[in-house]
C-alpha positions in Angstrom: 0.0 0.0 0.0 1.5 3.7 -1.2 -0.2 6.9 0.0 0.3 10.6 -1.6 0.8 13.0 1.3 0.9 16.6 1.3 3.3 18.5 4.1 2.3 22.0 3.8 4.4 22.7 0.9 6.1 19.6 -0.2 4.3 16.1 -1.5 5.5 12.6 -1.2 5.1 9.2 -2.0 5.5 7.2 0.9 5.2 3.5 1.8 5.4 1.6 5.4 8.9 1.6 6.1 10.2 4.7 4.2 12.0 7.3 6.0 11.3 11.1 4.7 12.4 14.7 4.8 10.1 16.9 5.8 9.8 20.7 6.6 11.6 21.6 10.4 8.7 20.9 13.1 10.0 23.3 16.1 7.5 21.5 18.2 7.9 17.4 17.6 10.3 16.0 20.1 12.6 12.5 18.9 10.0 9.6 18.9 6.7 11.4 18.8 4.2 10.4 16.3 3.4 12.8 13.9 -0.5 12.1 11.7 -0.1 13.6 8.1 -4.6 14.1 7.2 -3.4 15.5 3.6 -3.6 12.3 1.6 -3.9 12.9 -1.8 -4.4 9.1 -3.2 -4.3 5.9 -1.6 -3.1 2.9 -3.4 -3.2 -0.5 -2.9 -4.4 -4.1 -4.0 -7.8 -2.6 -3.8 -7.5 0.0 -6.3 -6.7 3.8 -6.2 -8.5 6.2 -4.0 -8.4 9.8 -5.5 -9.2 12.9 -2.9 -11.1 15.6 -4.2 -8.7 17.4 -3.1 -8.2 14.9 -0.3 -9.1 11.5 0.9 -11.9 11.6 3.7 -10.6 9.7 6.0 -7.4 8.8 5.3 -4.5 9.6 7.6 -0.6 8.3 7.4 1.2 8.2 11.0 4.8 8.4 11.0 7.8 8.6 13.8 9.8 11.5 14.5 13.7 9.9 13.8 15.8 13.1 14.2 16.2 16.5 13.0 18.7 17.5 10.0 20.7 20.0 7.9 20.3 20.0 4.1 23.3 20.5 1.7 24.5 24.0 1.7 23.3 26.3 -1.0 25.7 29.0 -2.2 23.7 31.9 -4.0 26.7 34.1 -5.8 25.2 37.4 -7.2 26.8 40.0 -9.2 27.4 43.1 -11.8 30.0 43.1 -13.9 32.3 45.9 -14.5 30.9 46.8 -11.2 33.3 45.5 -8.5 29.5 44.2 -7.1 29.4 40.8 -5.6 27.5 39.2 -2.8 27.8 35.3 -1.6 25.4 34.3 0.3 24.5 30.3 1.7 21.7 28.8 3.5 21.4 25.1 4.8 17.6 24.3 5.4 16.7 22.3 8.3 14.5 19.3 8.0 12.7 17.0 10.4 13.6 13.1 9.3 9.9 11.0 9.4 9.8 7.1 9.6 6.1 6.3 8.0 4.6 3.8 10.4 0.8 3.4 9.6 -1.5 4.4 6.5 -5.1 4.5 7.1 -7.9 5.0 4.6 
């Protein structure tokens, strides 16, 4: 069984088992549970379930693992002929998910 979640701004395909990167959640501790209610589509040896927008129903729990830093982005700006540059980086931080249980 697969599930389509939505995570405010991010969707994924996730399965029992599979470990994702969500958005940083200031307020989820290491080993809380964490119930995603956006599902999108539900798939499975029964057929497909499509949400108009989303599944009634249909929830996917998942396990805080840890929290994480991304890759660093560096963002290089400039003008030529200008003697104008600015580098600037940012490393986004991420809350790592274990999917535990899909419902619907």
């Amino acid at each position: 069984m697969y599930a389509i979640i939505s995570d405010r701004t991010n969707q994924a395909t996730v399965r029992v088992g599979d470990e994702i990167l969500c958005d940083l959640m200031d307020d989820a501790e290491r080993g809380s549970t964490i119930t995603f209610d956006h599902v999108l589509l539900i798939g499975g040896d029964g057929g497909v379930k499509i949400g108009k927008p989303t599944v009634a129903g249909a929830t996917v729990t998942g396990e805080v693992m840890r929290m994480e830093r991304g890759v660093k982005v560096t963002v290089f700006r400039f003008k030529r002929r200008k003697n104008i540059r600015v580098k600037r980086g940012h490393r986004q931080s991420y809350t790592r998910v274990r999917i535990t249980d899909i419902t619907g």
